[in-house]
NUNUBA-771925 format. One record per residue (C-alpha): residue number from 0; residue in one letter; z, y, x. Coordinates in steps of 0.25 Angstrom, whole numbers, plus 5000, padded with zeros to 4 digits. Each point is the difference from the previous one (the first is absolute). Layout:
@num=NUM, residuo=a, w=Z, v=Y, u=X
...
This chain:
@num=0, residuo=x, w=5418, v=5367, u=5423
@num=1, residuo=x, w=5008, v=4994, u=4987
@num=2, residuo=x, w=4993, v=4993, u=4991
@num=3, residuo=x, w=5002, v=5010, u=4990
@num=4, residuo=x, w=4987, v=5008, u=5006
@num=5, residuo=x, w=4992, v=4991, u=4990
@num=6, residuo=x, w=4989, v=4992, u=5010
@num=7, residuo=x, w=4990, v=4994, u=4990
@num=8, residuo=x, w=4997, v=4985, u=5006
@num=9, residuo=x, w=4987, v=5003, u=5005
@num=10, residuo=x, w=5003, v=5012, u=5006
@num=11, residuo=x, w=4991, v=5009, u=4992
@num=12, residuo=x, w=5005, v=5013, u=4996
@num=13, residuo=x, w=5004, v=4999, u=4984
@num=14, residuo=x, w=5000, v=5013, u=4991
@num=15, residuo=x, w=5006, v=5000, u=4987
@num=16, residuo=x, w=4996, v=5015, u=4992
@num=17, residuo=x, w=5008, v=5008, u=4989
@num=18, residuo=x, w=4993, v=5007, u=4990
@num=19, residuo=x, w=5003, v=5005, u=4987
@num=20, residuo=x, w=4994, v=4997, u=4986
@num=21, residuo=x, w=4989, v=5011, u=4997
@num=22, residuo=x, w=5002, v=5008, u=4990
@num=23, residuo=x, w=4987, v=5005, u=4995
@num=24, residuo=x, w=4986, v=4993, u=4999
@num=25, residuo=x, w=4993, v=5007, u=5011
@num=26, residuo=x, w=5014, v=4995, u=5008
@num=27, residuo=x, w=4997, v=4986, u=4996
@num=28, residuo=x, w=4985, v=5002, u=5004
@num=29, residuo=x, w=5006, v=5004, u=5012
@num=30, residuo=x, w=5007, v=4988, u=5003
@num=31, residuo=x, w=4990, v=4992, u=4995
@num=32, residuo=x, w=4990, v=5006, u=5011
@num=33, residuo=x, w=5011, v=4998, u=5013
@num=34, residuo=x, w=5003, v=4986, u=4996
@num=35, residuo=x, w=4989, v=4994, u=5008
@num=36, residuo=x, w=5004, v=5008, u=5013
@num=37, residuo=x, w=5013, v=4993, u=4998
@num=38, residuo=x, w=4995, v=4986, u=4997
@num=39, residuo=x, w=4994, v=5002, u=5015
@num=40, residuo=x, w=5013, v=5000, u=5006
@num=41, residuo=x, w=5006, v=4989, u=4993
@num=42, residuo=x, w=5015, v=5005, u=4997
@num=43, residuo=x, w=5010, v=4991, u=4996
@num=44, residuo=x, w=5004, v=5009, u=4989
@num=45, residuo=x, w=4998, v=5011, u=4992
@num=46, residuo=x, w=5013, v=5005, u=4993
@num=47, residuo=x, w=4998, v=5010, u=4988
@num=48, residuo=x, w=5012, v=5009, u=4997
@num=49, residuo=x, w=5004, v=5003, u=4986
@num=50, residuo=x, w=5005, v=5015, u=4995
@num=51, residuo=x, w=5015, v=5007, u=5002
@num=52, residuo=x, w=5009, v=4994, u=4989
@num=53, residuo=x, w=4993, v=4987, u=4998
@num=54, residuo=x, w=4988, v=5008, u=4994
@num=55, residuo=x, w=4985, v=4995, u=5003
@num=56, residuo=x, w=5004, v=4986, u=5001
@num=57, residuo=x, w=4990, v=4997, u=4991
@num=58, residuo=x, w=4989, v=5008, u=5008
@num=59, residuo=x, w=5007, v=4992, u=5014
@num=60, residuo=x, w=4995, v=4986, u=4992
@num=61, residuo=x, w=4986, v=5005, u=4993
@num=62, residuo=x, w=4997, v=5005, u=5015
@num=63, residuo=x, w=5006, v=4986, u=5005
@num=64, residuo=x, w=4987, v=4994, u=4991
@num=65, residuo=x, w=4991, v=5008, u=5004
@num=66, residuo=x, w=5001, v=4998, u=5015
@num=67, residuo=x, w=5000, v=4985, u=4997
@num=68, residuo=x, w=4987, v=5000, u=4991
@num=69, residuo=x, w=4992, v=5007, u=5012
@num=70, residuo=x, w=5007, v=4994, u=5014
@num=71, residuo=x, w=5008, v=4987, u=5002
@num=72, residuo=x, w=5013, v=5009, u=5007
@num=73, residuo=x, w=5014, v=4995, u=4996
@num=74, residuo=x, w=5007, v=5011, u=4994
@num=75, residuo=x, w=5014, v=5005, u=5000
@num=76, residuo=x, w=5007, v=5006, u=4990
@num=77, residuo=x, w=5009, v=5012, u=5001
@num=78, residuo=x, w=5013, v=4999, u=4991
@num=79, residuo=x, w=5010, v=5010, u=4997
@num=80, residuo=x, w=5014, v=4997, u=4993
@num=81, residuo=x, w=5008, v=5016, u=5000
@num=82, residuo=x, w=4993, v=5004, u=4986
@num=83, residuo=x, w=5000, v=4985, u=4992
@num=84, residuo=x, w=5010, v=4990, u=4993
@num=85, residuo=x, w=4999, v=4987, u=5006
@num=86, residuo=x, w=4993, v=4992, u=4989
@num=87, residuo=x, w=4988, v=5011, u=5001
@num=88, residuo=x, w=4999, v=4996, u=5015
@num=89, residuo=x, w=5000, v=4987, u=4998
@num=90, residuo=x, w=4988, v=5002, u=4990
@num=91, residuo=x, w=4993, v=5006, u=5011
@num=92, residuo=x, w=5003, v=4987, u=5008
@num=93, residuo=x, w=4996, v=4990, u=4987
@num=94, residuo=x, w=4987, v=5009, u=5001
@num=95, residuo=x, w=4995, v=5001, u=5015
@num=96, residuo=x, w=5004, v=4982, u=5000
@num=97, residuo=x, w=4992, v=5000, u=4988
@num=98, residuo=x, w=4989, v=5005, u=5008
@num=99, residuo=x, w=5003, v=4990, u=5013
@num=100, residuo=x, w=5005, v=5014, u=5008
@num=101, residuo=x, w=5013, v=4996, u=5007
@num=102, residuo=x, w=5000, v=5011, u=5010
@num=103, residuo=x, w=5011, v=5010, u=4998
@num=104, residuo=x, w=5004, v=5013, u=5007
@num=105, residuo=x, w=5014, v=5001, u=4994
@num=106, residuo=x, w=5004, v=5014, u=5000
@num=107, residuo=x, w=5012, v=5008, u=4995
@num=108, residuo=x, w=4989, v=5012, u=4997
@num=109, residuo=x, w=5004, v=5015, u=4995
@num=110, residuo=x, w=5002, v=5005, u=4985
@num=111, residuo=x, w=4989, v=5006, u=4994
@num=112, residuo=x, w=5001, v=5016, u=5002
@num=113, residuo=x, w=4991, v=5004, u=4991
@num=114, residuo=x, w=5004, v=4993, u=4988
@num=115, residuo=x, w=5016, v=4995, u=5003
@num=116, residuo=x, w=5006, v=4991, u=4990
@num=117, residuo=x, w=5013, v=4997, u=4998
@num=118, residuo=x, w=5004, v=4988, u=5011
@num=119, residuo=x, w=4999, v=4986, u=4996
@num=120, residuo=x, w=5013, v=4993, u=4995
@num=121, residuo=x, w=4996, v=4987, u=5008
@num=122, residuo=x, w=4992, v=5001, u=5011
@num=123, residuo=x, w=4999, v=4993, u=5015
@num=124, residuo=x, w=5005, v=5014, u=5004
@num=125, residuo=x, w=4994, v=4995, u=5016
@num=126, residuo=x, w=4988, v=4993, u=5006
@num=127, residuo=x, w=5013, v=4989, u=5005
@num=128, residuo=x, w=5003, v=4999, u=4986
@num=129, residuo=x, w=4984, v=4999, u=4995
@num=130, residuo=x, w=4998, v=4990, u=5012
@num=131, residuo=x, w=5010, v=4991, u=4996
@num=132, residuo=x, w=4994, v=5002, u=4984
@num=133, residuo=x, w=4988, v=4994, u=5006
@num=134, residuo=x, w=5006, v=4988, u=5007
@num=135, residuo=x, w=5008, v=4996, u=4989
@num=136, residuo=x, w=4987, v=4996, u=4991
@num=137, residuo=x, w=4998, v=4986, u=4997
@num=138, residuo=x, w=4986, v=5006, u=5009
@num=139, residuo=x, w=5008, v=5009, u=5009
@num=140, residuo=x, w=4995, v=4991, u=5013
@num=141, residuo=x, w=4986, v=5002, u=4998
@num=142, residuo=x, w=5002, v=5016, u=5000
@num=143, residuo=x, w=4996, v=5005, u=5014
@num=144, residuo=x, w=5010, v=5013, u=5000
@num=145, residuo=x, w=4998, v=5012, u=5011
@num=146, residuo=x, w=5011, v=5009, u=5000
@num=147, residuo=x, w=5000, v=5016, u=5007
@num=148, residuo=x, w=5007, v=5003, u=5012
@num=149, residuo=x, w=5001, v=5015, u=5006
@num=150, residuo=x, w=5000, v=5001, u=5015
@num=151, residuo=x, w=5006, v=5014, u=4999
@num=152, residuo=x, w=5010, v=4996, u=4991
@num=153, residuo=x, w=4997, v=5000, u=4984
@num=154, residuo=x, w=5004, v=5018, u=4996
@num=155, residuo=x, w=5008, v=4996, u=4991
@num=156, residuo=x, w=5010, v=4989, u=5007
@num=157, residuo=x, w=5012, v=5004, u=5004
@num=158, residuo=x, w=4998, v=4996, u=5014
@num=159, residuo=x, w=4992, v=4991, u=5011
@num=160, residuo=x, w=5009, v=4989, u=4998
@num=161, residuo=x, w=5000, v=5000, u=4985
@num=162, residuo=x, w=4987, v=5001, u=5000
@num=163, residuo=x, w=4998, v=4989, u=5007
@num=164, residuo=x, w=5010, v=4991, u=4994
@num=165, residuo=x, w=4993, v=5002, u=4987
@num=166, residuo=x, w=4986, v=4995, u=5005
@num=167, residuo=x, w=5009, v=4987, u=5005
@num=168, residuo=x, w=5005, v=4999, u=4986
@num=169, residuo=x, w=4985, v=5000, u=4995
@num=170, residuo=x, w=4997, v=4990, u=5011
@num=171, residuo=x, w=5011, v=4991, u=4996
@num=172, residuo=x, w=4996, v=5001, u=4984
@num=173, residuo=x, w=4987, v=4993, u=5005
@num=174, residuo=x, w=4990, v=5011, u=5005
@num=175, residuo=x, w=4990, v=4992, u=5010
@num=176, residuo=x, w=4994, v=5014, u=5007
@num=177, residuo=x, w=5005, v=5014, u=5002
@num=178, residuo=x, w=4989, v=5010, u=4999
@num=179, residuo=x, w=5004, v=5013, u=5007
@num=180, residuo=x, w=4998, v=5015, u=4995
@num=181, residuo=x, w=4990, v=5006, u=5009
@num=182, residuo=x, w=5005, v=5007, u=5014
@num=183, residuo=x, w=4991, v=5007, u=5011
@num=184, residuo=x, w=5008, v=4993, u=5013
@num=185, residuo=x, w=4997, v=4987, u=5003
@num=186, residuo=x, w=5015, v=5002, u=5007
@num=187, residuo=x, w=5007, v=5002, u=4987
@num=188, residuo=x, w=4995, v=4987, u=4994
@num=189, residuo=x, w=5001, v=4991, u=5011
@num=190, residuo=x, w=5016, v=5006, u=5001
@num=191, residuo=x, w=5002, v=4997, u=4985
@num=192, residuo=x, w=4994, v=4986, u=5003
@num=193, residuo=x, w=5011, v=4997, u=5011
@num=194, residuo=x, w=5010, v=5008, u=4990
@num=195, residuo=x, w=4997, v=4987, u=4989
@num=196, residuo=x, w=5002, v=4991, u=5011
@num=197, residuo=x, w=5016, v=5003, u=5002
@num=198, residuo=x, w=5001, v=4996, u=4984
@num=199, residuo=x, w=4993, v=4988, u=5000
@num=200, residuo=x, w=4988, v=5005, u=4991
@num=201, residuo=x, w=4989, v=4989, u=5004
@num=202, residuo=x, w=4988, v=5002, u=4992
@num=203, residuo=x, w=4988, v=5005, u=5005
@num=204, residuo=x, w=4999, v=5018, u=5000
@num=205, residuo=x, w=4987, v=5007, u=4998
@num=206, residuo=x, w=5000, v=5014, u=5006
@num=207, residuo=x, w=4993, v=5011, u=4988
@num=208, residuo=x, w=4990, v=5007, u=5006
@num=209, residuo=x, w=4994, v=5013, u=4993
@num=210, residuo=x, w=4988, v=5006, u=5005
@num=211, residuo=x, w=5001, v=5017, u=4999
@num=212, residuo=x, w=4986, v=5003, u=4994
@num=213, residuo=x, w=5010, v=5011, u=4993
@num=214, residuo=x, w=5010, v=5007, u=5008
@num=215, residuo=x, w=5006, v=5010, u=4990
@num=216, residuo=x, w=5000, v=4987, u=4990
@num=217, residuo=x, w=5005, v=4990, u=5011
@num=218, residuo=x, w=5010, v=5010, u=5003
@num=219, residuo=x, w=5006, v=5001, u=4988
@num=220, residuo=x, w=5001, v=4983, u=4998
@num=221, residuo=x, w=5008, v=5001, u=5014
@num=222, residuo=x, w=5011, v=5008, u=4996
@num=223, residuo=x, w=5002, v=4995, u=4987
@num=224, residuo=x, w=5002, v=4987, u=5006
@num=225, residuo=x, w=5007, v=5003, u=5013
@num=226, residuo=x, w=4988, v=4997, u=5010
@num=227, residuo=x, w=4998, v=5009, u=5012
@num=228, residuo=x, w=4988, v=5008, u=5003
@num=229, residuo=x, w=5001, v=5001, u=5015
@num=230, residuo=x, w=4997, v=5015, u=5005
@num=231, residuo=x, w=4989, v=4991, u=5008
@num=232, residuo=x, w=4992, v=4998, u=4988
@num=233, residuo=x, w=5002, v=5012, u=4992
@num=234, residuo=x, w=4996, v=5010, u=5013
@num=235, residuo=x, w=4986, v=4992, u=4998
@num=236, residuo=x, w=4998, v=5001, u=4987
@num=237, residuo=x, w=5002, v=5016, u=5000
@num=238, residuo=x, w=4988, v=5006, u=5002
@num=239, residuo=x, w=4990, v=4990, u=4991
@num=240, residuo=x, w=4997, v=5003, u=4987
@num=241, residuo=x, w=5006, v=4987, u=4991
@num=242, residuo=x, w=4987, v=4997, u=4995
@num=243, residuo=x, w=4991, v=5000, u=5012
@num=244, residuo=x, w=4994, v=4988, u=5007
@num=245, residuo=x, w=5006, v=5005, u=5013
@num=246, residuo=x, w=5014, v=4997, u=4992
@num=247, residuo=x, w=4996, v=4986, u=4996
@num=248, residuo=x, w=4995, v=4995, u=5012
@num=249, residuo=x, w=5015, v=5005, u=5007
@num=250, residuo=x, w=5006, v=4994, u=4989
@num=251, residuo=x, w=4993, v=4986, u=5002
@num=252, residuo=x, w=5003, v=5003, u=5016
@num=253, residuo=x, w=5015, v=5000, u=4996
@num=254, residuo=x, w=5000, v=4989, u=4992
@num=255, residuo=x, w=4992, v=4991, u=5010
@num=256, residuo=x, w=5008, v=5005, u=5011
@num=257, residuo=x, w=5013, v=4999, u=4992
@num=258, residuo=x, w=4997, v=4984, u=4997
@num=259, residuo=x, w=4994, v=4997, u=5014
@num=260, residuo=x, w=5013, v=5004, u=5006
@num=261, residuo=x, w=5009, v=4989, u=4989
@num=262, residuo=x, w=4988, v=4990, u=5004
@num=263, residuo=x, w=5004, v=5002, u=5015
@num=264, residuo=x, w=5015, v=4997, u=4995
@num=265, residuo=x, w=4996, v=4985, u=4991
@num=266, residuo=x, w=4996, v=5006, u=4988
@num=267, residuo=x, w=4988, v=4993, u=4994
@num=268, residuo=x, w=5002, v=5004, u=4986
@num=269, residuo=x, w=5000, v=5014, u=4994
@num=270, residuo=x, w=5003, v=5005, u=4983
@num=271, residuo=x, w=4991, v=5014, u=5000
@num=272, residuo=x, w=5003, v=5009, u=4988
@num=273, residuo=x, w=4987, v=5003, u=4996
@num=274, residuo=x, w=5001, v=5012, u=4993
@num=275, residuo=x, w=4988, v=4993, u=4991
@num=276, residuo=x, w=4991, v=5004, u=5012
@num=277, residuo=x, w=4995, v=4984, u=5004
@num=278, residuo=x, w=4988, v=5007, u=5006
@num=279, residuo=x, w=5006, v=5006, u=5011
@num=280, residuo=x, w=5012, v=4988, u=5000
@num=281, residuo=x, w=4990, v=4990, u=5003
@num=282, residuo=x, w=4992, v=5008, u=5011
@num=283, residuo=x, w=5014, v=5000, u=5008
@num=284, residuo=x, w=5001, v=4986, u=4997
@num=285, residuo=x, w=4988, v=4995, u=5005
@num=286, residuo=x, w=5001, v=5010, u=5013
@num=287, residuo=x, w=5015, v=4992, u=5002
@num=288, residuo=x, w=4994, v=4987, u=4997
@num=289, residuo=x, w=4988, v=5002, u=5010
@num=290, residuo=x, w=5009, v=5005, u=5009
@num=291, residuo=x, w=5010, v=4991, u=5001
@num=292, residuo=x, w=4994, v=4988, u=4997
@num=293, residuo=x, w=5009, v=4988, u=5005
@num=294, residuo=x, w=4994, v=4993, u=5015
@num=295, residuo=x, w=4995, v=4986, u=4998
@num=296, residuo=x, w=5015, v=4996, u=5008
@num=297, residuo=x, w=5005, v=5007, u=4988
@num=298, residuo=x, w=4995, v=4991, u=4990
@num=299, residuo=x, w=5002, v=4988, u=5007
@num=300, residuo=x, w=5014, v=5002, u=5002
@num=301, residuo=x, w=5004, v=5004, u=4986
């Protein structure tokens, strides 16, 4: 398979985690008691979000601090660019290289529903734009940048191909990973992975994967953002109440299934949006870790 399926050098699976910044105490003593459950999976990243229309940044960075003084994880910063003048983005980035973080998800983002504001006169308008906002810094080269991808085509693109010509002008702005939205095939991602190939887009693509702890909730991320829900998946859903174990435990059986399938294709390293649930993220971690764990051949020849 391409290179692109991301095979860490050793051959170990590699998990980086999505969460988004807590908005209460009890949500941040929440956190607090997951982090060590994650530390036991040694992800590569963790990647906080920030809010609709560039609010919450600062709760994206005060989080940011908070994993750091309780585990040594890397973190990544989400970065949007829709909502905000370009001299307040590039504050952001003065901020988080203040604080020695150079890892960057580079988003275009949405406007802020609930409290619109009249659009910014000078703004990056596009993640291509914010990406190449971020290389041109006298420190752009040290700024790790992951950019999205959608598999099932972004909802509001005019088309596949335009779709996909946009992720290669983000990719040729400077992106260094593609971090897909979340799909339920392992088909569709491995077919937008050959689709990348035909343009040329050479950096590494890690598949989005979102476990469905809450179907009705799930089901409601998938269609605004154009992911499928196979008929598959939704027939076994049907009769379990959303809260009951028997509905986490099919959820985590999806999820393990879903990802021992890409394994089976190359894929080695996975982007799971936590929905702020470590605690069950990191139990399918380790049962993909256990059971996919690399043969002595494997290491040898890596």
């Amino acid at each position: 398979m391409s290179d692109k399926l991301t095979q860490p050098r050793n051959n170990h699976l590699s998990f980086s985690l999505e969460l988004f910044p807590p908005k209460t105490d009890k949500g941040v003593k929440n956190l607090l008691r997951q982090l060590p459950l994650v530390e036991d999976i040694q992800p590569r990243t963790v990647c906080i979000t920030s809010g609709a229309g560039g609010t919450g940044n600062n709760r994206t960075l005060s989080t940011i601090r908070t994993i750091q003084s309780h585990t040594n994880i890397p973190p990544t910063a989400h970065l949007t660019c829709v909502a905000n003048e370009k001299n307040e983005i590039q504050d952001s980035l003065n901020e988080y290289a203040q604080e020695g973080i150079y890892r960057i998800v580079a988003l275009r983002g949405d406007p802020n529903e609930q409290d619109p504001l009249p659009p910014p006169t000078d703004s990056y308008g596009d993640a291509a734009a914010l990406v190449q906002g971020i290389r041109n810094r006298s420190d752009g080269d040290l700024f790790h940048i992951s950019v999205a991808g959608y598999p099932e085509v972004h909802p509001k693109a005019q088309s596949r191909k335009s779709d996909l010509l946009n992720l290669k002008r983000k990719v040729d702005e400077g992106a260094d990973l593609i971090l897909t939205q979340f799909f339920f095939e392992p088909e569709i991602y491995l077919q937008f992975v050959e689709a990348t190939e035909n343009l040329t887009i050479d950096v590494p693509i890690v598949p989005g994967i979102i476990v469905i702890s809450d179907f009705p909730r799930i089901s409601r991320f998938a269609a605004k953002c154009g992911a499928t829900i196979p008929k598959w998946i939704t027939d076994r859903f049907t009769n379990f109440d959303a809260d009951s174990k028997d509905t986490t435990s099919l959820a985590k059986q999806i999820a393990i299934q879903q990802c021992s399938k890409l394994i089976e294709n190359g894929v080695r390293t996975f982007h799971f949006y936590t929905l702020n649930q470590l605690d069950l993220i990191a139990g399918i971690c380790e049962t993909l870790q256990s059971e996919h764990a690399p043969t002595t051949e494997d290491c040898t020849s890596s």
